[in-house]
N, C-alpha and C positions, 0 to 999 in steps of 0.2 A: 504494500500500500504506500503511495505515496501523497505527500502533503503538501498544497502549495501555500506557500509564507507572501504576505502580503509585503507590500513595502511600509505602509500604516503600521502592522503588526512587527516586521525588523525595528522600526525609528523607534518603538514603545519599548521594546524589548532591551534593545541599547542605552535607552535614556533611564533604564530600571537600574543598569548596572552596576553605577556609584552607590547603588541604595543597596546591592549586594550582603549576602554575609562575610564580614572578616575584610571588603571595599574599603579602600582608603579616598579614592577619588573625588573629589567635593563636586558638589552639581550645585548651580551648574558652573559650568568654565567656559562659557561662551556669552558674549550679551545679548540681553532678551528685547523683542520689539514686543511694540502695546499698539496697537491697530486702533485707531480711534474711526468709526465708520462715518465723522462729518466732517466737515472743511474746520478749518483753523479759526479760534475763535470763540468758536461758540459755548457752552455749557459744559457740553462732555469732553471738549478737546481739552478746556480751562482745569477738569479734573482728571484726564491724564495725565498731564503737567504736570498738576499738584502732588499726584501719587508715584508719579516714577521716579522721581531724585530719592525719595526716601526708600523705595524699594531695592531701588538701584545699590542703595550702601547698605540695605538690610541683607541684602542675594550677593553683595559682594562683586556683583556684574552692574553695568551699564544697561538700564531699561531705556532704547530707544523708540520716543511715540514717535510712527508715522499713520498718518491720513488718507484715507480708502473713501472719500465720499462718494455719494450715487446710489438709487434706486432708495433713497429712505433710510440709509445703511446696510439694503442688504449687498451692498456689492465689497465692503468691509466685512460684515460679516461672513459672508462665503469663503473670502479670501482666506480666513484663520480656520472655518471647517475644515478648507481641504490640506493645510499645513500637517508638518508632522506633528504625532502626540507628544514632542518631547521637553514639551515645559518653554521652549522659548518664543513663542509666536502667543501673546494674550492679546483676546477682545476685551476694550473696554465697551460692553453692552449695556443697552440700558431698554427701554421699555417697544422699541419695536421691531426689537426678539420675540417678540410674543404677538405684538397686531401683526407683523406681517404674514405670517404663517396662518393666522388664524383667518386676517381674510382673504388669503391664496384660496385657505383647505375652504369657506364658506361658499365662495364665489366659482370654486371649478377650475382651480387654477392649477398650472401645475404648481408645486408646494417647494418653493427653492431649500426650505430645513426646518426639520423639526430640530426644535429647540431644545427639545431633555433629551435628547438621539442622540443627538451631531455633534455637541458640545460637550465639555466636562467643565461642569459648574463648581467654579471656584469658591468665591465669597463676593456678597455683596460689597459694595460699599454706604450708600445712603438712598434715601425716599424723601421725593418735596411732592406736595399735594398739590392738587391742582388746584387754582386759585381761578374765580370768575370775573372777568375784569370789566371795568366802561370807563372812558373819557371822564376827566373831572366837572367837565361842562355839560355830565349829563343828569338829565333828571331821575334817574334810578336813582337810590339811595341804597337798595337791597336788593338780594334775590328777589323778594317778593314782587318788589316795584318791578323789578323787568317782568318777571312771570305774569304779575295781572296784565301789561299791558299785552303779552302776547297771545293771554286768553283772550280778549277782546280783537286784538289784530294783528293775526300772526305774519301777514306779512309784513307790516312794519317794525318787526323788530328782528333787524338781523345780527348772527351771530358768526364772528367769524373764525375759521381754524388753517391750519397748513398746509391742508390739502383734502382732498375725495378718501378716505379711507387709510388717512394717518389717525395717528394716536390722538389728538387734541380733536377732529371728527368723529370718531368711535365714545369719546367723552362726552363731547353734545350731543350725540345720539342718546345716550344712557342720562342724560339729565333730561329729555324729552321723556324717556321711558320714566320714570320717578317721578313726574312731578305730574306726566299727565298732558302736559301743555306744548304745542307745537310751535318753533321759532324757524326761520328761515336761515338754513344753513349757506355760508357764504363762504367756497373756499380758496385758500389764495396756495400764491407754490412759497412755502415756508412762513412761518408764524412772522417772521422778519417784513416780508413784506406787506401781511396784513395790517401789523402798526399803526402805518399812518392813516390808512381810514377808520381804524378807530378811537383813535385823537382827535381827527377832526371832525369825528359825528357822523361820519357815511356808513360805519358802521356803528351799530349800538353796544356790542359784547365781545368779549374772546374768554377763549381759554386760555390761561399762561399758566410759565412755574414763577416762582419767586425769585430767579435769579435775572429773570428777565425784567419783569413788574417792580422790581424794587425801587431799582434806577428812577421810575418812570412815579413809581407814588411820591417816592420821596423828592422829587424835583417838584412835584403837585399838580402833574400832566395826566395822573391815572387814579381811579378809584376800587379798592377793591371791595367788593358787592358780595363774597361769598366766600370760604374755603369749604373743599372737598374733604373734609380730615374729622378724624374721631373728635377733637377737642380745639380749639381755641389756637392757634399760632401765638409762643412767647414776642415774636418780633412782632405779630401783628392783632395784641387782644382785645384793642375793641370792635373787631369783624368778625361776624358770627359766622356758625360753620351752618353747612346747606341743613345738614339733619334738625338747627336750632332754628329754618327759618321753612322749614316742612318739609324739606326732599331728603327723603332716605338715599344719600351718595355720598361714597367714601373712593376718591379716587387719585389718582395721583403719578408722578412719574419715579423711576427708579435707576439708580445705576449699579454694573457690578465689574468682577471679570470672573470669563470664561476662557476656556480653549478646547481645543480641538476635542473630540470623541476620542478615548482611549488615554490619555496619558496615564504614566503608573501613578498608584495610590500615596507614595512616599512624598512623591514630588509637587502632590495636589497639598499635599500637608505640609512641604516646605513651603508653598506657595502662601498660601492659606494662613499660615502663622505669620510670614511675613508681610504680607497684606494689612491685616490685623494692627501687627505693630508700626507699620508706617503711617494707617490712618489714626492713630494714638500721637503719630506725634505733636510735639505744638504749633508747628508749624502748617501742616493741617489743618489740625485742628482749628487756629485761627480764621482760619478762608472760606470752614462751610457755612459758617453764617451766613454769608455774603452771595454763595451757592447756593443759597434755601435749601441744603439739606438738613435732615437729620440723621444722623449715626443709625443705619440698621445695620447687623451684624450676624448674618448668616452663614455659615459654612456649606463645604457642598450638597449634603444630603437635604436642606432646611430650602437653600437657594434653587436647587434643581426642583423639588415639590412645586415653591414658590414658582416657576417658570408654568409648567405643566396647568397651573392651577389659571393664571394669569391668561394663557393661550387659552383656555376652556373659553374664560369668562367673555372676552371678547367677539372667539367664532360667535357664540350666538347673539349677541350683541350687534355683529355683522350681518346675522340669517337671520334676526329679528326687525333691524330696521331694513332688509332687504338694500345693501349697501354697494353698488357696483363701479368698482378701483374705473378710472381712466385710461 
């Protein structure tokens, strides 16, 4: 009988090796890239950054981020599926790992990855909530205010998100679904560009995270009318959350790292601890305020569920508001 040895299966089995019994070899000895799947910039690239100098002196190697933007991320994300398993090629992923699979598999698509397969889920890094936004000059003052006026006229109140079947559209979909009441979806090609029409009032609403909105309350260009979240935001507690103003929604965006399907077990736990201790430190630590994260702290068994659970929620999300991508 003979056995054929995959090339996945050799890199795995090589990269096991320092982890050996009686191995003296330190892993790794090579420096690691961090695939960040958006252009430079933006939110997740800004927490690449942040996490790879200190991983970099924790792993003892050089963690270089390079940039894979396109298709939403998935064309970053593919990049590091098809890598080898051997610990140095990490996604910094974040939350559409999970929409875009869900509405491929909704919508009949072919399905570029499943998410708990293809990947080996490291550890989170943090979770910011979604946040409901409107221009300062506008007359909402709360959820509520938008919502009555869209039960009276739903077209006049538009909301706008990223795009046709991004994460921030699968959100106002699912705020439609909770509360009952229909708003006119407005999509643009990136939350970036949507902005300016809703500062100046041609749009009425968006979805954001707080690392974006911040900038924009704080200058007293934005108001924010809602958070998505169990309890109250410390940076932002006189804004009540959607559950405190009747909509049962708890939603939000997340970031983590992953890699490839198969790396050995050793190396996800040097990973994983290292991770860990880099986002401990203070220098970090200092920045995610500013990131609207908060610290969640998952390991791979907790984060990979987390995935799996995350992609559920949305396919039907997807097959409920009957959502079809561009």
């Amino acid at each position: 009988m003979t056995h054929k040895i995959t090339r996945r299966a050799l890199a795995a089995a090589m990269a096991a090796v320092p982890f050996a019994a009686g191995a003296q070899a330190p892993w790794p000895t090579r420096p690691l890239r961090m695939i960040v799947p958006f252009a430079p910039g933006g939110g997740s690239d800004t927490l690449g950054r942040l996490l790879a100098t200190p991983l970099g002196a924790e792993l003892g190697q050089p963690v270089v981020v390079e940039n894979r933007a396109g298709a939403g991320s998935q064309i970053g994300a593919e990049a590091v599926m098809r890598s080898p398993p051997d610990g140095l090629t990490l996604l910094l992923g974040d939350t559409p790992l999970a929409t875009i699979p869900a509405v491929q598999a909704a919508t009949g698509q072919p399905v570029a990855f499943d998410t708990g397969r293809d990947f080996t889920a490291i550890a989170t890094l943090g979770v910011a909530p979604a946040l409901l936004v409107v221009a300062s000059s506008s007359p909402f003052r709360t959820t509520r205010d938008l919502l009555e006026a869209a039960r009276a006229r739903p077209e006049a109140v538009n909301v706008a998100s990223g795009g046709t079947a991004t994460s921030t559209h699968l959100m106002i979909e699912l705020l439609q679904m909770r509360s009952g009441v229909k708003v006119t979806h407005v999509p643009y090609r990136g939350t970036g560009a949507a902005l300016p029409d809703v500062l100046n009032g041609t749009v009425q609403a968006m979805i954001q995270a707080m690392a974006t909105a911040a900038p924009l309350v704080a200058s007293g260009q934005m108001r924010v009318i809602g958070v998505a979240a169990e309890q109250r935001l410390p940076a932002m507690p006189d804004v009540p959350t959607l559950r405190e103003q009747g909509v049962d929604l708890v939603a939000g965006f997340w970031w983590g790292v992953l890699g490839p399907a198969g790396i050995p077990a050793p190396i996800v736990a040097r990973l994983r601890e290292a991770i860990d201790k880099s986002m401990a430190t203070e220098a970090v630590q200092a920045r995610l305020p500013a990131l609207g994260l908060e610290r969640l702290q998952l390991g791979p068994d907790a984060f990979r569920t987390m995935l799996v659970s995350e992609t559920a929620r949305w396919r039907e999300v997807v097959t409920t508001a009957g959502i079809k991508p561009e």
